[in-house]
C-alpha positions as CSV (number, residue, x, y, z in Angstrom):
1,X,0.0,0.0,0.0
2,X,1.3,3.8,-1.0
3,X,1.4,5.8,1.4
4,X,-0.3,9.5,0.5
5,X,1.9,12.1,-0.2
6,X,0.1,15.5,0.6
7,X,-1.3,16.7,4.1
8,X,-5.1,17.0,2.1
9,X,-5.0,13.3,1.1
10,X,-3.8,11.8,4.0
11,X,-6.6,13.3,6.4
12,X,-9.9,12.3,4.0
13,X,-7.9,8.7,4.8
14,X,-7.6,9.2,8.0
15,X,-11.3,10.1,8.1
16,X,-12.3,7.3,5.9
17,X,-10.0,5.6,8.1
18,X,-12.1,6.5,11.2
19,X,-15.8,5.9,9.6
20,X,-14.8,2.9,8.6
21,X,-13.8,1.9,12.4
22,X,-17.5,3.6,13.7
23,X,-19.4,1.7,11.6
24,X,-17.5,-1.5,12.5
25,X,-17.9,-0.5,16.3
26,X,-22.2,0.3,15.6
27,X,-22.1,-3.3,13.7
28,X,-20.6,-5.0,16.2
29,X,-23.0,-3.7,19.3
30,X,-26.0,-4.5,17.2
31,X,-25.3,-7.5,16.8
32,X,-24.3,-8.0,20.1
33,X,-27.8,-6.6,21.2
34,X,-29.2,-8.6,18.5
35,X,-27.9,-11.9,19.8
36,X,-28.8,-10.9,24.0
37,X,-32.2,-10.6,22.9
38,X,-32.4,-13.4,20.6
39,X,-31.0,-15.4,24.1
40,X,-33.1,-13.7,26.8
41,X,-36.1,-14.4,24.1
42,X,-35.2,-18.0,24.4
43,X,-35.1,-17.8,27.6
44,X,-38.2,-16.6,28.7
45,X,-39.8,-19.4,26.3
46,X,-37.9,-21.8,28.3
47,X,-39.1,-20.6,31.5
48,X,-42.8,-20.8,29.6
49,X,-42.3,-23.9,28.5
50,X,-41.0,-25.4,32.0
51,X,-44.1,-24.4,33.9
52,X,-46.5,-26.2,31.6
53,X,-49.7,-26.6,33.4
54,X,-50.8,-30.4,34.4
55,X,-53.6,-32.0,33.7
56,X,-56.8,-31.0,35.4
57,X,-55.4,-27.8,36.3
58,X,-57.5,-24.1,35.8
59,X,-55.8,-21.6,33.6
60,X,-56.8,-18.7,32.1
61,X,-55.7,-17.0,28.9
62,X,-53.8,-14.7,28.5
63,X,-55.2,-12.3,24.9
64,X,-58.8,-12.6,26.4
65,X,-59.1,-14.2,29.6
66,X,-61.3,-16.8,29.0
67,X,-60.8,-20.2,31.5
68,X,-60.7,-23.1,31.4
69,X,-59.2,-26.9,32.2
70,X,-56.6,-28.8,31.2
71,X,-57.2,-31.7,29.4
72,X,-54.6,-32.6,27.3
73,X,-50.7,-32.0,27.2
74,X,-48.4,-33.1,24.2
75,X,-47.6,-33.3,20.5
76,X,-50.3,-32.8,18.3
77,X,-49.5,-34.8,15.2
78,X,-46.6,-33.2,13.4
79,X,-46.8,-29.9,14.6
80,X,-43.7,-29.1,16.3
81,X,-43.7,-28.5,20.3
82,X,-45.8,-29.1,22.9
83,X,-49.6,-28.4,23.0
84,X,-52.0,-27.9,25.6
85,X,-55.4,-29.1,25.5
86,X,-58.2,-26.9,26.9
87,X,-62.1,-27.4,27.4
88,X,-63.2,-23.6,28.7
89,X,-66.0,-22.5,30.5
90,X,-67.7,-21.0,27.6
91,X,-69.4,-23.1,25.6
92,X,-68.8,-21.0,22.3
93,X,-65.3,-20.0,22.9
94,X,-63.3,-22.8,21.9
95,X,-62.6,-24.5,17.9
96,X,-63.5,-28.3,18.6
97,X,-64.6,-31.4,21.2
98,X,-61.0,-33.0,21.3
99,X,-60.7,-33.5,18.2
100,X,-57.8,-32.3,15.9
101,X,-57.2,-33.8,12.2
102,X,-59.7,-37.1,12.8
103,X,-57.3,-37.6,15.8
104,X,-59.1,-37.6,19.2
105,X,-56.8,-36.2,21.8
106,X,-59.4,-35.9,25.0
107,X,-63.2,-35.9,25.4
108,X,-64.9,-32.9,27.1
109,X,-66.8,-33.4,30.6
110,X,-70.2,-34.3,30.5
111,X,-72.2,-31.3,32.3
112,X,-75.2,-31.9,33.5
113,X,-77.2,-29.1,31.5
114,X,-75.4,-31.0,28.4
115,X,-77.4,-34.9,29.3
116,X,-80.2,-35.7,27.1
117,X,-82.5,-38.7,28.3
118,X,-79.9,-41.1,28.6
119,X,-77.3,-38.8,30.0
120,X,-74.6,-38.0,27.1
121,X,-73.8,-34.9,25.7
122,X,-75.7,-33.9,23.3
123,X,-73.1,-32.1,21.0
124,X,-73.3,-28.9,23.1
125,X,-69.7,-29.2,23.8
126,X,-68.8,-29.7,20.0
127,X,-66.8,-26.3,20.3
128,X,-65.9,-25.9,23.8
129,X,-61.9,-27.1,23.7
130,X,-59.0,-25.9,21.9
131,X,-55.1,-26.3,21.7
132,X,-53.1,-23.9,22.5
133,X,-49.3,-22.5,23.2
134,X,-48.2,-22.3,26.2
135,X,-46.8,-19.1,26.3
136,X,-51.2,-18.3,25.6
137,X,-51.7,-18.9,29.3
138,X,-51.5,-16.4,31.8
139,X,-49.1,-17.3,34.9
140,X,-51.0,-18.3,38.0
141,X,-49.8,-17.6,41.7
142,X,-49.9,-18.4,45.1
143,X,-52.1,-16.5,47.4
144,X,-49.6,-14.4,49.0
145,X,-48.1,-13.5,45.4
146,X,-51.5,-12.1,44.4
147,X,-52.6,-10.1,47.9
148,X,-48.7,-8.4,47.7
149,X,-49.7,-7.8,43.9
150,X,-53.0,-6.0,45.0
151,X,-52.4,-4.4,48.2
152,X,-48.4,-4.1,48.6
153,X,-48.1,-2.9,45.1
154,X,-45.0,-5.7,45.1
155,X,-44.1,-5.5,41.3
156,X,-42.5,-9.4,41.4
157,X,-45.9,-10.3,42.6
158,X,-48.0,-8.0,39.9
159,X,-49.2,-8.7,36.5
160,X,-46.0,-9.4,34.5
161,X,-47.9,-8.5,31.1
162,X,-49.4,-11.6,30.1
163,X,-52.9,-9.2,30.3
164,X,-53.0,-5.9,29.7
165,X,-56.1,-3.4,31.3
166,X,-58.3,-5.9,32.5
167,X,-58.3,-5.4,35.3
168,X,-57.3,-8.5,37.1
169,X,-53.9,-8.0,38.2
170,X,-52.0,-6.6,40.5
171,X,-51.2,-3.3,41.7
172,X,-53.6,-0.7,41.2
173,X,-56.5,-3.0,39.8
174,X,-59.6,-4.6,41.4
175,X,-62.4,-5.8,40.1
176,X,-65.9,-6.6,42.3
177,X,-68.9,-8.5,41.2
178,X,-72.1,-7.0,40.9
179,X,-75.4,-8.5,42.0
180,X,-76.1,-10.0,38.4
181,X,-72.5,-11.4,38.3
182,X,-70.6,-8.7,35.5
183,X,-67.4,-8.1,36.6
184,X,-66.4,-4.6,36.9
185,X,-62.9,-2.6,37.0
186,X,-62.3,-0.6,40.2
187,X,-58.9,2.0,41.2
188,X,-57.9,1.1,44.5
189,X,-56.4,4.5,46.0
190,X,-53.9,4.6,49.1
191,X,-52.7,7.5,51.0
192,X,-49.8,9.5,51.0
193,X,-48.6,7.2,54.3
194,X,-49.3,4.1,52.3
195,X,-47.5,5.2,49.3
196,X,-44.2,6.0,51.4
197,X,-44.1,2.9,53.3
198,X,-40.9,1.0,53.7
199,X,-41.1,-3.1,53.0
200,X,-41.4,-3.8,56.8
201,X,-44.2,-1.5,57.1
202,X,-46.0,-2.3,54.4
203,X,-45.8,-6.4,55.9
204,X,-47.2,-4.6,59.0
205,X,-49.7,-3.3,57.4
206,X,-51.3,-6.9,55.7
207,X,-50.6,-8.5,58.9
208,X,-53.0,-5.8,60.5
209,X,-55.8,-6.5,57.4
210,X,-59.1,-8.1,58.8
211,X,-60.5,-8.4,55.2
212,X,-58.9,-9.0,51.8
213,X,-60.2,-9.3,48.4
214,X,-58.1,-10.8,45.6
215,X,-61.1,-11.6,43.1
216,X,-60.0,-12.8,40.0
217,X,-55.9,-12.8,40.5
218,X,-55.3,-15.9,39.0
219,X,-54.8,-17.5,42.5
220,X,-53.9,-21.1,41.8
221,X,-52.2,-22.5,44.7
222,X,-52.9,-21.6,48.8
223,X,-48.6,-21.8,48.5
224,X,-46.7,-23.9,50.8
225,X,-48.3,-24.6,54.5
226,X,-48.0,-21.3,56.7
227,X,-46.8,-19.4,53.8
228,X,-50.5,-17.5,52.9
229,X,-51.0,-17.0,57.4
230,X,-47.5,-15.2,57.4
231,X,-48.6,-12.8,54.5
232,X,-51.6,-11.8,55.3
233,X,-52.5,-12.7,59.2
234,X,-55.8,-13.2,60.8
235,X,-58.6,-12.1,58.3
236,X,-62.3,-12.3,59.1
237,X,-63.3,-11.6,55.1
238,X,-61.7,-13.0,52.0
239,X,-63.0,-12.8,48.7
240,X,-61.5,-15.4,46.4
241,X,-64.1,-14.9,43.7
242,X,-62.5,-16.2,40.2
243,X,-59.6,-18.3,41.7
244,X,-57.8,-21.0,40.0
245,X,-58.5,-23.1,42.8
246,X,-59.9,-26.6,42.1
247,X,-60.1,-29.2,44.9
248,X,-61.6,-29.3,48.2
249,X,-58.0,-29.9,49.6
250,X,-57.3,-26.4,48.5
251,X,-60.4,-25.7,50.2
252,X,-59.8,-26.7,53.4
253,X,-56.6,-25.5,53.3
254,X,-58.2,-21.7,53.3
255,X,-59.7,-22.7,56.2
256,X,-56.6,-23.8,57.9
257,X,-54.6,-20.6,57.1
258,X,-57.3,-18.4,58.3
259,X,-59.3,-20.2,61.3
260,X,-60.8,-16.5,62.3
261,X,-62.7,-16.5,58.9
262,X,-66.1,-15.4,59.1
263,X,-67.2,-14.7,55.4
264,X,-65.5,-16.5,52.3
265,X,-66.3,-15.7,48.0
266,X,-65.3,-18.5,46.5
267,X,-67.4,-17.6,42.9
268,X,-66.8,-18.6,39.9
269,X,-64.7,-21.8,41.2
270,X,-64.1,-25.0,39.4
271,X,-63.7,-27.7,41.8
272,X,-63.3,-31.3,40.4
273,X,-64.2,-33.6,43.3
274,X,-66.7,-32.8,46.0
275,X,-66.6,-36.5,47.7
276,X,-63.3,-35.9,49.7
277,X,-65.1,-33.2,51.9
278,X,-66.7,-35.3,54.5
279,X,-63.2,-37.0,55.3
280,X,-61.2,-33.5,55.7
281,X,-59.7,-32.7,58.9
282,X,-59.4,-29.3,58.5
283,X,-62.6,-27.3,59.4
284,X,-64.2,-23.5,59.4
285,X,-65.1,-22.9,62.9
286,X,-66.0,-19.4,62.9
287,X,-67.4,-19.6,58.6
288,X,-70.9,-17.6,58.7
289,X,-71.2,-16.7,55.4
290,X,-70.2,-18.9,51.8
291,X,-70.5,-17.8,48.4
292,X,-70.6,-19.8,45.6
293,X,-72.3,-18.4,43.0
294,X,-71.7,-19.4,39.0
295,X,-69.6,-22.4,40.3
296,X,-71.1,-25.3,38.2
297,X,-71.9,-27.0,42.0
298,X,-74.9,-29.2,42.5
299,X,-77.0,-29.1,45.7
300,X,-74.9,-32.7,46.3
301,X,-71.7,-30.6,46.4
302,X,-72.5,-28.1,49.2
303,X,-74.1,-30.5,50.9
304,X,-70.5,-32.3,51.0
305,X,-69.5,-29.1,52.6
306,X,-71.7,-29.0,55.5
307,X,-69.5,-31.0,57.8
308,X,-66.8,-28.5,57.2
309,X,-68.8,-25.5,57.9
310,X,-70.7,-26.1,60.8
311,X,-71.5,-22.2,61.4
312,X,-72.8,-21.4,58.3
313,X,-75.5,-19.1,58.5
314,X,-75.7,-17.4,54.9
315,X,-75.4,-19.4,51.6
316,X,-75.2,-18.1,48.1
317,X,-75.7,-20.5,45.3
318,X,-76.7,-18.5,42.7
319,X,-76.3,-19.1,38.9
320,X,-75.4,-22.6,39.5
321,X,-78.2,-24.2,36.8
322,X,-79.4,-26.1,40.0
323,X,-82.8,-28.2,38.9
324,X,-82.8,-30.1,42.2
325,X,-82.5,-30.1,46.1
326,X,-83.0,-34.3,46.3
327,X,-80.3,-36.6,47.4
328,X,-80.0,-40.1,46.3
329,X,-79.4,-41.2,49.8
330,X,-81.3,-39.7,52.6
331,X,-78.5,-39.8,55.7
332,X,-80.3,-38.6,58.1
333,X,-77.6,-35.8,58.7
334,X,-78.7,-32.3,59.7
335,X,-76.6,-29.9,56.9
336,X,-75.8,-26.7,58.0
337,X,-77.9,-26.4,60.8
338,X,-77.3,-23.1,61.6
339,X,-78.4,-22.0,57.9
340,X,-81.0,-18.8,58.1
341,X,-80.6,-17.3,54.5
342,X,-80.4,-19.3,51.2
343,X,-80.1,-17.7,48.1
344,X,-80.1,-19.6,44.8
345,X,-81.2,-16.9,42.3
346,X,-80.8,-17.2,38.5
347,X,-80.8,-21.4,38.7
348,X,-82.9,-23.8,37.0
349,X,-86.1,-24.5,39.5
350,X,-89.4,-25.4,37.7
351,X,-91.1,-27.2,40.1
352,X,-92.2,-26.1,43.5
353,X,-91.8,-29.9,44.9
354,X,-88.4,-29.0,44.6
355,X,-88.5,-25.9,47.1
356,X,-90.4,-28.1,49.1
357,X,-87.5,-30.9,49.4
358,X,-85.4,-28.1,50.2
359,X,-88.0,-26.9,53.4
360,X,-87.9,-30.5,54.9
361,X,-84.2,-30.4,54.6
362,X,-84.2,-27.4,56.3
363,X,-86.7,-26.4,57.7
364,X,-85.2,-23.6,59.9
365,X,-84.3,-21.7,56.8
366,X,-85.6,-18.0,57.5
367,X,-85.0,-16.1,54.1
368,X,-85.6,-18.2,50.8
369,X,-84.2,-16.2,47.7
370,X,-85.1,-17.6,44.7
371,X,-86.0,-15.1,42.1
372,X,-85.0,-15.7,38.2
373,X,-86.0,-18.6,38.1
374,X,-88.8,-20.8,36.1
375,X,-91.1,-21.8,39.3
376,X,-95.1,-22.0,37.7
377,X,-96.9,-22.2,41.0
378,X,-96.7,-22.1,44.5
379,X,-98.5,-24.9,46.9
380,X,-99.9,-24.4,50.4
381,X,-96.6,-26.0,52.8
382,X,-95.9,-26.4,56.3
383,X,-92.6,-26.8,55.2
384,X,-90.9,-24.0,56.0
385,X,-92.0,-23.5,59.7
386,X,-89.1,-20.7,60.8
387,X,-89.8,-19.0,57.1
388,X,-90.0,-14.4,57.2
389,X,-88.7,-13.9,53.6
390,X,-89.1,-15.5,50.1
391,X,-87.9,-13.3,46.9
392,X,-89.8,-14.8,43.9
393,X,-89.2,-12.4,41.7
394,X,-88.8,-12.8,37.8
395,X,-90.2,-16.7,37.7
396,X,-93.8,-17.8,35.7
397,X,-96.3,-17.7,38.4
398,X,-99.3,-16.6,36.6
399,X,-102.2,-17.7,38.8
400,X,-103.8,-15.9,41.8
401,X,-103.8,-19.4,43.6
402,X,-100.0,-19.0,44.0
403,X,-100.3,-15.7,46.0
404,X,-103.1,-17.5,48.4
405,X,-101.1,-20.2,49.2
406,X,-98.7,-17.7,50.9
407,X,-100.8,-17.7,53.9
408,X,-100.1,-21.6,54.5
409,X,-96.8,-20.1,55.6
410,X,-97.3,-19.1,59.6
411,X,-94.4,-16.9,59.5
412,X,-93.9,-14.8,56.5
413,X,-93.5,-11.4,56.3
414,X,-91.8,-10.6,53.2
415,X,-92.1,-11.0,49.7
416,X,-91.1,-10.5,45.8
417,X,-93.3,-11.4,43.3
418,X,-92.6,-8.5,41.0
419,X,-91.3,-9.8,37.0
420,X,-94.0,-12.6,37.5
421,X,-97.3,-12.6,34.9
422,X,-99.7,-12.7,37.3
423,X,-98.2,-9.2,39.1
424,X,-97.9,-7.1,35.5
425,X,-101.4,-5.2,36.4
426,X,-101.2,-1.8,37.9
427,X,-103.5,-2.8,40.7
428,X,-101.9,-6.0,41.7
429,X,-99.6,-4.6,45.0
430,X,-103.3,-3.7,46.2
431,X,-104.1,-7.4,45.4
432,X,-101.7,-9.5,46.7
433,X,-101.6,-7.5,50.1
434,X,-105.0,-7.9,50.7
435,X,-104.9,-11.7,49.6
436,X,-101.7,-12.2,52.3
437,X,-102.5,-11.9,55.8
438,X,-99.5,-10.4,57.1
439,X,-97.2,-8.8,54.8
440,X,-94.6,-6.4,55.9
441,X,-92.9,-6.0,53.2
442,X,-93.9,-6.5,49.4
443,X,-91.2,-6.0,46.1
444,X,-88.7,-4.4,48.7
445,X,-91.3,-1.9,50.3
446,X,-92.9,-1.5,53.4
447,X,-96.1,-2.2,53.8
448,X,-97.8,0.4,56.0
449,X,-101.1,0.2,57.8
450,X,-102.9,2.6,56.2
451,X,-102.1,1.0,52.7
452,X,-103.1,-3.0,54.3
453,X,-106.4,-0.9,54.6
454,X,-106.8,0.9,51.5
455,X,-105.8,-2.7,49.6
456,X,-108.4,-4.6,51.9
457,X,-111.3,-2.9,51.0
458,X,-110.7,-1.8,47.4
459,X,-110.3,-6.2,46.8
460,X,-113.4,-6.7,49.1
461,X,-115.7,-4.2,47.4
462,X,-114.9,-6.2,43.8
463,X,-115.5,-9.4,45.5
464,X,-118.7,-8.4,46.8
465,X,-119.5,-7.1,43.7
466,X,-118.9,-10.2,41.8
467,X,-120.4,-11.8,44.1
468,X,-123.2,-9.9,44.2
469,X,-123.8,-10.2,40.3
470,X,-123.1,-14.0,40.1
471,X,-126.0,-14.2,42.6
472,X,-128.3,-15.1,39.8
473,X,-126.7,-18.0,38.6
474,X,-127.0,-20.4,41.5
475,X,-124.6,-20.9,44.6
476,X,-122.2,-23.0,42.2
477,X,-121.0,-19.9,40.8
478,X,-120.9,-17.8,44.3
479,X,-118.9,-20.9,45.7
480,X,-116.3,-20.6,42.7
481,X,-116.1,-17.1,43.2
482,X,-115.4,-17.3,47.1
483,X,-112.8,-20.4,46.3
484,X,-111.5,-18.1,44.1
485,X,-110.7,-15.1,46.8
486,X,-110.6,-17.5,50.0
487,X,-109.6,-14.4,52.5
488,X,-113.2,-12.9,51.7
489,X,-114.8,-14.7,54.6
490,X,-112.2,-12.8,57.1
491,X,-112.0,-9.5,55.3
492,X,-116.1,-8.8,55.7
493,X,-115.1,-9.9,59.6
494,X,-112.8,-7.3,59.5
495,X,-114.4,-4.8,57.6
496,X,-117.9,-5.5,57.7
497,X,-118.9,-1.9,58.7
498,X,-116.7,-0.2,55.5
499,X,-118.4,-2.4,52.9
500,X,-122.4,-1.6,53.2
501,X,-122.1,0.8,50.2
502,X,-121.2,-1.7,48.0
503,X,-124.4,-3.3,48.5
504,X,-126.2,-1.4,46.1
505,X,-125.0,-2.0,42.5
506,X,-124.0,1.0,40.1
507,X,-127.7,2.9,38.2
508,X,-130.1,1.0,40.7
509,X,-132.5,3.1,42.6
510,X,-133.1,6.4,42.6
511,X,-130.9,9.5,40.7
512,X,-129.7,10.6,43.7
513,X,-128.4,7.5,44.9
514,X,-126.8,7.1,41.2
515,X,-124.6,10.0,41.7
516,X,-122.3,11.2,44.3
517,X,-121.4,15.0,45.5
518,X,-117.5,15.2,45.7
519,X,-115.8,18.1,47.1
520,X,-112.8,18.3,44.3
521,X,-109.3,19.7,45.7
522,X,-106.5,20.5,43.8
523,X,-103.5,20.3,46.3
524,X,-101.0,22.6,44.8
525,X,-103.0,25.7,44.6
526,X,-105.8,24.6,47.3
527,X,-108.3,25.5,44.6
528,X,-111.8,23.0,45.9
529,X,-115.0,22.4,43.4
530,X,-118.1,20.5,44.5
531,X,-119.2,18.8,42.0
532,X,-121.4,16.0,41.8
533,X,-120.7,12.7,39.5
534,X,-122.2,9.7,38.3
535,X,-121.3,6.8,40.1
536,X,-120.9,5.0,37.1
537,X,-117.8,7.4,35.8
538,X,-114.9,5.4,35.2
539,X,-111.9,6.6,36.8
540,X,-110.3,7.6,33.5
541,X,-112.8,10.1,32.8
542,X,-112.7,11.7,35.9
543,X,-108.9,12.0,35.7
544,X,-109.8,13.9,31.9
545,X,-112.4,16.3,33.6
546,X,-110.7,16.8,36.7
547,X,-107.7,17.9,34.2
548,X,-110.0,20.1,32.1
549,X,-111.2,22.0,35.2
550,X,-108.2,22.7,37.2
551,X,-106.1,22.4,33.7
552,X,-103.2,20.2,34.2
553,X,-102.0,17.9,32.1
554,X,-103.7,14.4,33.2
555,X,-100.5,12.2,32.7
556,X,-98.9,13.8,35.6
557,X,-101.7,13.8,38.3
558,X,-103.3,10.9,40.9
559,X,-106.3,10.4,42.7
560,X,-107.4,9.7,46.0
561,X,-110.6,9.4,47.5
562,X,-109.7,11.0,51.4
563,X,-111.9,9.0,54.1
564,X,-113.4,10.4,57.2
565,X,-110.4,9.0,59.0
566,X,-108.3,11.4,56.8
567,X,-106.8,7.7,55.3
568,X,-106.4,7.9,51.6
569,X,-107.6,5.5,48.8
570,X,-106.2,5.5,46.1
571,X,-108.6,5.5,42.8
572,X,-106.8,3.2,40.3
573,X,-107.2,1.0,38.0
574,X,-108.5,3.4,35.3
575,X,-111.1,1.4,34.1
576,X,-113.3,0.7,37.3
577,X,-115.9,3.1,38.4
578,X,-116.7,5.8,40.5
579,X,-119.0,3.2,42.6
580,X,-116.3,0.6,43.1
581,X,-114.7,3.1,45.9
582,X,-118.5,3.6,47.4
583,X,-117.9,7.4,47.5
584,X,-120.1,9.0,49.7
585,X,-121.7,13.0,49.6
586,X,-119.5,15.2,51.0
587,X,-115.9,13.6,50.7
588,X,-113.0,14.9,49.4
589,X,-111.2,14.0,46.2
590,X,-107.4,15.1,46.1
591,X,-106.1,15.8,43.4
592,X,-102.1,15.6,43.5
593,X,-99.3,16.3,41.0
594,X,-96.6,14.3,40.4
């Protein structure tokens, strides 16, 4: 090589010289960086790969969060690495049955909702499995990983990415159920104290807890004996809603961690095998109150469960598709025989011999709720002895006969009927307190004295009435009309001396006994018109001339007829008369805008 000769020449090659060495250096770290990557890539495939979930164990996704089991783990046929098998929740979610190119890898669980008449599955689970990667599935954690995650904002313990904004991790995010079972997103916030808190400290602080909630963390494991006690100390209230839980061992081993527990959410759990419950040692002593709502459990399970929860007092099994309360074999045992409230809304109840299993069973119960369900009829029991409350809410009770037999029970007090066919009618709160003897409560309001009253005699003054014009067709018809309304014997006992005005039927006898003088009084302004009104009027058009005289618009304005005791009826349904309320001269209509 010639050397250059002039000053010029020899620094552009010395330049050159010197580019040439940068870009060599730029290259060289790239590829460096290139390569760490590539290994710490590998790596964390690795580490994917060598916590493969087992068989039978719950695991959630990680792109969408939908659960499941594991029912298969291995090659798939010439696909290259290993493939896990998983039947979710959701019946729609997944691609296939077990079945992948004509090659059966596993079989779906029969569920009991899938079981035609001789108990197979019906196809329903045709797309409820799929295979998946490994690096798919979200990690799960021990206990103490996921309340450090959510209340110690440990960053080893939160969400490490596999999900991102849902929600269910750790730090910062929450999530509660609502009553109908959505999940929803909440922030928890911590004071300036908290936020400052030194590692000691901040273990002071769980120690100290009395209630935790770690819904939907992924909580797979209790961790090793004593390891979930040390972490979080002696709590009273845990939610566990959406853990990964699934045997009774794990179970029972909540209840040996925390033997001061009082109230335990264990929704949404999968558990595989109820039978092992009876044998386990280890017990809840102080348990009061057991959720276990949407957790696929049978009336069977929970009964398992009695023996370790001998204090239970409140139980939650709603959205469980529960059909049944019978057992195969009756034991004698008493289960739970501290139960008061049972609550098994949103199942799959049709027939009320089933609620009436469930009274003998336990017949101390005190609050039955079983709205949203598909119950047709209620029967006259002596089941349910101890019973106050029974929400009924949202079933297909159509017939009057179902509100009557309330009565059979010597205790009740309060009751939901509302979302049921029979109770769609304006007028039928009126109805169904004067057809039960001694509501308190009815649809989640209090029934007061003066409205028992004003229900009483508005029912009694139609029954007489029907009674009254059925006269002429024999005593057959008068005895279907009284089987029809049986509390009309004890409601002319009662109000005998309120009733004489419905003796005479609307437009018999003279004109003046045809109409009525009514002193009209419009509330907001105190304006008063006496006016006097056919009996016969129907209430709708004397809400339209009430409206044209004191001109306001009708849709925003009620009725009530104002008794001599100054207790108020009020004048509804629209289409019955003036007569139906036996008006008499002198009393006062109010008129009052809404």
């Amino acid at each position: 090589m010639i050397a250059p000769t002039d000053a010029s020449t020899r620094r552009r090659v010395a330049r050159a010289r010197r580019r040439g060495v940068a870009r060599f250096v730029i290259e060289s770290i790239d590829r460096s960086h290139r390569r760490v990557a590539s290994v710490n890539a590998t790596a964390q495939r690795d580490a994917r790969m060598a916590s493969i979930p087992r068989v039978g164990a719950r695991v959630e996704l990680g792109e969408d969060g939908a659960r499941g089991v594991v029912r298969y783990v291995g090659a798939v046929g010439e696909r290259a690495g290993t493939w896990i098998g998983v039947e979710f929740d959701d019946d729609d979610r997944g691609r296939h049955d077990g079945v992948v190119d004509g090659v059966r890898y596993f079989s779906c669980e029969a569920r009991d909702e899938d079981a035609g008449a001789g108990g197979a599955d019906d196809g329903r689970g045709a797309r409820r499995a799929s295979m998946v990667r490994a690096h798919k599935i979200a990690r799960g954690r021990t206990f103490a990983e996921a309340l450090r995650g959510r209340y110690a904002r440990d960053d080893a313990s939160a969400d490490d990415g596999e999900r991102g904004g849902d929600g269910n991790g750790g730090g910062d995010d929450m999530c509660i159920r609502t009553a109908r079972g959505r999940v929803m997103r909440v922030e928890l916030c911590e004071t300036e104290e908290e936020a400052t808190m030194d590692a000691a400290a901040t273990a002071r602080r769980l120690k100290s807890m009395t209630r935790a909630y770690v819904d939907h963390a992924r909580v797979e494991t209790m961790g090793a004996r004593g390891e979930a006690s040390a972490c979080a100390g002696a709590l009273r209230v845990l939610g566990l809603a959406g853990s990964l839980l699934t045997s009774v061992e794990d179970v029972a081993r909540i209840g040996e961690e925390f033997p001061t527990l009082e109230a335990l959410d264990l929704s949404g759990i999968r558990l595989g095998d109820w039978t092992k419950a009876s044998s386990m040692c280890a017990r809840f002593e102080k348990l009061k109150v057991l959720v276990l709502n949407d957790s696929m459990v049978k009336w069977r399970d929970v009964r398992a469960l009695s023996s370790l929860m001998p204090e239970i007092e409140e139980l939650h099994l709603n959205g469980n598709n529960i059909s049944s309360f019978a057992m195969d074999i009756d034991d004698g045992a008493n289960v739970f025989p501290k139960l008061r409230t049972l609550s098994v809304d949103g199942n799959a109840l049709s027939d009320w011999s089933e609620i009436e299993e469930l009274g003998r069973q336990l017949p101390w119960l005190e609050k039955l709720h079983a709205s949203q369900n598909a119950l047709a009829e209620i029967r006259p029991s002596r089941a349910f002895s101890a019973l106050k409350t029974l929400l009924l809410g949202d079933n297909a009770l159509s017939a009057w006969s179902s509100v009557d037999a309330l009565n059979a029970f010597p205790k009740l007090e309060d009751v939901r009927l509302s979302g049921n066919p029979f109770a769609s009618a304006s007028s039928s709160r009126h109805e169904i307190i004067a057809r039960v003897d001694k509501l308190v409560a009815l649809n989640g309001s209090t029934v007061s004295t003066a409205e028992r009253k004003d229900s009483e005699i508005r029912y009694l003054r139609r029954v007489l009435q029907q009674l009254k014009e059925v006269s002429i067709e024999g005593d057959s018809a008068r005895v279907r009309v009284t089987e029809e309304n049986p509390r009309v014997d004890a409601l002319v006992a009662k109000h005998g001396d309120l009733v004489t005005h419905a003796a005479r039927a609307p437009g018999s006898g003279t004109l003046a006994s045809a109409s009525v003088d009514l002193v009209l009084c419009l509330e907001s302004t105190g304006q008063t018109m006496t006016k006097k009104l056919p009996k016969t009027t129907a209430i709708a058009k004397l809400k339209l001339f009430c409206a044209k005289l004191f001109k306001f618009d009708v849709s925003q304005a009620e009725i009530f007829l104002v008794a001599p005791d100054a207790s108020r009826v009020s004048l509804e349904p629209d289409f019955e008369p003036l007569a139906a309320f036996a008006p008499i001269d002198g009393q006062r209509l109010a008129i009052v805008l809404t």
